[in-house]
C-alpha positions in Angstrom: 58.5 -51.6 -44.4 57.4 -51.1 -47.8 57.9 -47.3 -49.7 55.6 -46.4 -51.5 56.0 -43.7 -54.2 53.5 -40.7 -55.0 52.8 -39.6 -59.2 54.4 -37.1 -58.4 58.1 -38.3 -57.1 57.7 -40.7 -59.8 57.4 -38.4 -62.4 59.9 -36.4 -60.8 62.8 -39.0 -60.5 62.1 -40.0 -64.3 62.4 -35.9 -65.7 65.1 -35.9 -63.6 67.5 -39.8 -65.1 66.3 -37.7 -68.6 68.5 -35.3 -68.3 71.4 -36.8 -66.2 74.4 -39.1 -67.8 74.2 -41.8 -65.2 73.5 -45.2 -65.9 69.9 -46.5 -64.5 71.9 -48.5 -61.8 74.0 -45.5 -60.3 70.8 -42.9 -60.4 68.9 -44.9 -58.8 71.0 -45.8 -56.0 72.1 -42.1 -55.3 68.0 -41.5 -54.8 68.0 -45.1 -53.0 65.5 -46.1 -55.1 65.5 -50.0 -56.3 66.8 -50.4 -59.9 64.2 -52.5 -60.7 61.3 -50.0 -59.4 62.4 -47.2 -61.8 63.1 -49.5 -64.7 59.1 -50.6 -64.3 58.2 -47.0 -63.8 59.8 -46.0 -67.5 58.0 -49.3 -68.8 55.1 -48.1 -67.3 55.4 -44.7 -68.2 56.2 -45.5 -72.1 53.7 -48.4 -72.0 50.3 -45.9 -70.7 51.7 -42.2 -70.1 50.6 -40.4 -66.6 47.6 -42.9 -66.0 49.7 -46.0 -65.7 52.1 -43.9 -62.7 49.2 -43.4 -60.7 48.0 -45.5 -57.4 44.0 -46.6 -57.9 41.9 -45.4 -55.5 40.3 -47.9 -54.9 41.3 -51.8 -55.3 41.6 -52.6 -59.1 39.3 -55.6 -60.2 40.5 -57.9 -63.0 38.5 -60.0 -64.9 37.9 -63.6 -64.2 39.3 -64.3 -67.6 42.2 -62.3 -67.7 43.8 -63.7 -64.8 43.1 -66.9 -66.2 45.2 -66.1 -69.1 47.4 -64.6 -67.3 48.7 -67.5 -65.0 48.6 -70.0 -68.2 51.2 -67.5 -69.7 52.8 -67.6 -66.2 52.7 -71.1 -65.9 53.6 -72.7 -69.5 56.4 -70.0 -69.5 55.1 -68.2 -73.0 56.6 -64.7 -71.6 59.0 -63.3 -69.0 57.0 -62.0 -65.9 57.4 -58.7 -66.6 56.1 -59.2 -69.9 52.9 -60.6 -68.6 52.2 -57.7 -66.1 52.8 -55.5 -68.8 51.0 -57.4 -71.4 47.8 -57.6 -68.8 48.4 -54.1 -67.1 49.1 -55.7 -63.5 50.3 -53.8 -61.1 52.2 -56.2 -59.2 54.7 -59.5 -59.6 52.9 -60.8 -56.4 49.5 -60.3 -57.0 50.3 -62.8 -60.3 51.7 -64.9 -58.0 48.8 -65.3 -55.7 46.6 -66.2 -58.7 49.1 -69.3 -59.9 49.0 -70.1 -56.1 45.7 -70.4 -56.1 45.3 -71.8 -59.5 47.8 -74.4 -58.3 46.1 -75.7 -55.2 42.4 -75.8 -57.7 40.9 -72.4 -57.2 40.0 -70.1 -59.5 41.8 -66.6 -59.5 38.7 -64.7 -58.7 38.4 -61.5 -56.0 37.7 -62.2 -52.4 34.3 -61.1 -51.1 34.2 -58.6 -49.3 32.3 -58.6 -46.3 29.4 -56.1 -45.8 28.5 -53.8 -43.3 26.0 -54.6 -40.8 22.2 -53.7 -41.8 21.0 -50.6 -40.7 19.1 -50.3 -37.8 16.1 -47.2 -37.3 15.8 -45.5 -34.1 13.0 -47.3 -32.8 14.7 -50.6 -32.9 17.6 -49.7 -31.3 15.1 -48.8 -28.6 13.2 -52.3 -28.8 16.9 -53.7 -28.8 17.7 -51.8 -25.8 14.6 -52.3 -23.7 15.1 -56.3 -24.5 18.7 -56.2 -23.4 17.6 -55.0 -20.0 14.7 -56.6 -19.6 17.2 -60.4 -20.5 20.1 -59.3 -17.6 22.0 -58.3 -20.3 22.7 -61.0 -22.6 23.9 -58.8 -25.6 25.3 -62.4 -27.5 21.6 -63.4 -27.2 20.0 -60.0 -28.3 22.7 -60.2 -31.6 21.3 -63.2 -32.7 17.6 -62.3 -32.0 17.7 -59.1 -33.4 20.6 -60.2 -36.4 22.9 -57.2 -35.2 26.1 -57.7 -33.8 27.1 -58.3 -30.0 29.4 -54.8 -30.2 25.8 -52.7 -31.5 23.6 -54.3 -29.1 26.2 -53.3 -26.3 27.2 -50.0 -27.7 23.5 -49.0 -27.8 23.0 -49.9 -24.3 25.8 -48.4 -22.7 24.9 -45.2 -24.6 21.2 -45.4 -23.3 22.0 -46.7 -19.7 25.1 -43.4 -19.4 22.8 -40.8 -20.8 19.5 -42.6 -19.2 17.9 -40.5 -22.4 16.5 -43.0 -25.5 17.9 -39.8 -27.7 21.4 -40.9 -26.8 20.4 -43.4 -29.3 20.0 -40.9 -32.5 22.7 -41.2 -35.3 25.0 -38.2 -35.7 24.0 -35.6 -33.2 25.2 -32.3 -34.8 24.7 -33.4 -38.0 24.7 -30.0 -39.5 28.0 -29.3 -37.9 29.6 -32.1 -38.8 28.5 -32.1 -42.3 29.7 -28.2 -42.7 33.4 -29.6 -41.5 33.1 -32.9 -43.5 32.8 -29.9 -46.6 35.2 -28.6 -45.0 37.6 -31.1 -45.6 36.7 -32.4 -48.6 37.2 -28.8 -50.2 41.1 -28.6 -48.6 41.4 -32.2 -49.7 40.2 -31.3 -53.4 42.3 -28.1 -53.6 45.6 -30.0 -52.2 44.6 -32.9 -55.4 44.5 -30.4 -57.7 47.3 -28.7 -56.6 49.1 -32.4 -56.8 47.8 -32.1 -60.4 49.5 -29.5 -61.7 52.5 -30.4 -60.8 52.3 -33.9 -62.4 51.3 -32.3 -65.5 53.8 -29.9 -65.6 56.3 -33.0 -65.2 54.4 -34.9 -67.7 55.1 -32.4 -70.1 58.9 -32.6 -69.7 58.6 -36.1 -70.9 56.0 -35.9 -73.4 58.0 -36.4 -76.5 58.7 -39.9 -74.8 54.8 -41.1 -74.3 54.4 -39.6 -78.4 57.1 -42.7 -79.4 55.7 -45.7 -80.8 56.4 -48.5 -78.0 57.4 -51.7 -79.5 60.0 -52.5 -76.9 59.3 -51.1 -74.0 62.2 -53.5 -72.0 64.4 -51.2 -73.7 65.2 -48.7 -71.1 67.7 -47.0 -73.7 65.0 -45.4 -75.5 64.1 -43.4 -72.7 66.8 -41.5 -72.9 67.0 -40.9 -76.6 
């Protein structure tokens, strides 16, 4: 199973082989972390500071022509690998990878679609839906293509009505002032618990600041992190 790191242990681990004597390879086995991993987290870190430590929230997009260049480097062999992801600020050896595969079997690198959501469907037809349902004996694959909704919906909605007998079952979010108040709820633990995160990484950041104020020419050259 894949580990994956927070900003903060990151941060941590790297204040931490600052101020330690041990060579790369022996620090990071006694924190069983992959040599490799915390050599690409100093490039990272000398290469873009804090911001280039942290996971994205959401799923980065790249540019059609910057994976483009990308794989040609890849494939004509211009620059190492780790050159190119640094060169391109990729995140990941195999997301390169998937872009030469399908560069090599004559697709273009470009993001997946992603599929939508189904449309959104007002109270009244959900009832309409319903009443047709019943009135067919049922035949929800039928009422999904009719009514461009999917077989799931069509029986979801029915079972809802047919339990409660009460077209109301059929109302989005009953509650909905309750459930908003804990959805704040959350969001406000979940905001304070980030910002706490924060500080921390800041306060780390600052341990290694005089590194990120270095001019980077080399940033392959772990020895310079600990100068």
């Amino acid at each position: 199973m894949k580990i994956t790191y927070s900003t903060t242990t990151k941060l941590r681990l790297l204040s931490q082989f600052q101020n330690v004597n041990e060579s790369l390879k022996v620090f990071a086995d006694y924190h069983n972390v992959g040599a490799g991993r915390l050599k690409r987290w100093i490039q990272q870190y000398l290469t873009g500071g804090l911001a280039n430590l942290e996971h994205p929230v959401h799923n980065r997009r790249y540019p059609k022509k910057l994976k483009l260049r990308a794989v040609r480097d890849y494939r004509n062999h211009r620059l190492p690998t780790k050159e190119i992801l640094l060169k391109y600020d990729i995140r990941g050896l195999s997301q390169l990878r998937n872009w030469v595969i399908l560069y090599n079997n004559g697709k273009e690198p470009v993001r997946k679609r992603v599929r939508k959501m189904g449309r959104k469907v007002s109270y009244d037809e959900k009832i309409e839906i319903v009443k047709w349902v019943l009135k067919h004996n049922h035949d929800y694959k039928q009422a999904a293509q009719k009514f461009d909704i999917t077989y799931s919906r069509a029986y979801a909605w029915t079972q809802k009505y047919e339990q409660a007998n009460d077209w109301t079952a059929l109302k989005d979010r009953r509650g909905k002032t309750r459930g908003r108040e804990k959805q704040l709820l959350k969001e406000i633990r979940g905001l304070k618990a980030k910002l706490r995160e924060r500080e921390v990484q800041i306060a780390f950041s600052k341990k290694l600041i005089e590194i990120s104020n270095r001019e980077v020419k080399r940033p392959n050259d772990i020895k310079r992190f600990k100068k």
